[in-house]
N, C-alpha and C positions, 0 to 999 in steps of 0.2 A: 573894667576896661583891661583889655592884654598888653601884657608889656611889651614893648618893641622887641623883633627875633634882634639877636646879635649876631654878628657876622664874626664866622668862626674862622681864624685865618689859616690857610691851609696847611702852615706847620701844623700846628696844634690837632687840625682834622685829621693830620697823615698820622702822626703818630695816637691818637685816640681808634685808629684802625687796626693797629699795631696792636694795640692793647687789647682790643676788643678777640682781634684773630688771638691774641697770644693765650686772652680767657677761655677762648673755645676749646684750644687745646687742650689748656690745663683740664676742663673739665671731661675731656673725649680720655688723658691719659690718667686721670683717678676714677672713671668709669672701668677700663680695663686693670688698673690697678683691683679693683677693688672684687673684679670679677674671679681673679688669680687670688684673692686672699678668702673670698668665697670656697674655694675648692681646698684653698689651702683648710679650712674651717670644717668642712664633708671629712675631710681626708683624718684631721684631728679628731675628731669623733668615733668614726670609723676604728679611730685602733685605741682608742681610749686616754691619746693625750692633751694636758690642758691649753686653754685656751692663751693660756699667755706661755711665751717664752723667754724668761728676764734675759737671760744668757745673749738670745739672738738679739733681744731688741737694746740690750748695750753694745754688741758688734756695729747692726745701724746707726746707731745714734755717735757712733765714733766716726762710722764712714761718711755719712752723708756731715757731719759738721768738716769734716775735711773737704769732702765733694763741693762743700758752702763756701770754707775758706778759699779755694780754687778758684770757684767761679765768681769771687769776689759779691758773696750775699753773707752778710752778719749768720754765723754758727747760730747763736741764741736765737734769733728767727727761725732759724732751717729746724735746732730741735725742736722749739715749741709744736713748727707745726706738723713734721713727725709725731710729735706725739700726741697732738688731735687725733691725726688717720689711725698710728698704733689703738689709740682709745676705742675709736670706733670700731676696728677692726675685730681687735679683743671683747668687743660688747656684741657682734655680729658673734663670733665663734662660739661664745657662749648661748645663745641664742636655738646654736645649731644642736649644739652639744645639747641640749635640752629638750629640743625636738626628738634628737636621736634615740634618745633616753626614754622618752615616751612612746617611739615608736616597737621599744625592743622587747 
């Protein structure tokens, strides 16, 4: 037997819309991110440097926890998940960098 629908009150709906548009983005601007770190990855290959950058990616991780503090989102959140996408990004580069390598 199905359970009865609940009736979702329309605060709750408007802002579950909210969220929903706000996911889209996120996901439409780590698409593009990731399109630019892509190239960035071509580009590090191409002249033979490595795929991580400690230097740069302690500059981010100082900016964007400030950028976090700012917009009033927990810093330790913000770097964790910078350093998910960094992770990934750095796993992509490598990736390239070894294609390259194979193709030369």
């Amino acid at each position: 037997m199905n359970a009865p629908a609940r009736v979702v009150p329309p605060e709750l709906a408007r802002l579950r819309g909210s969220i929903d548009n706000i996911d889209a983005a996120l996901i439409h601007i780590l698409a593009e991110r990731f399109k630019a770190t892509q190239r960035v990855g071509v580009l590090k290959a191409e002249l033979g440097l490595p795929a991580s950058d400690p230097g740069r990616e302690a500059q981010q991780v100082a900016r964007l926890r400030e950028l976090a503090r700012e917009a009033d989102l927990d810093p330790v959140f913000a770097e964790k998940f910078l350093a998910f996408i960094v992770g990934e990004v750095i796993r992509h580069h490598e990736a390239i960098a070894q294609d390259h390598a194979a193709r030369a």
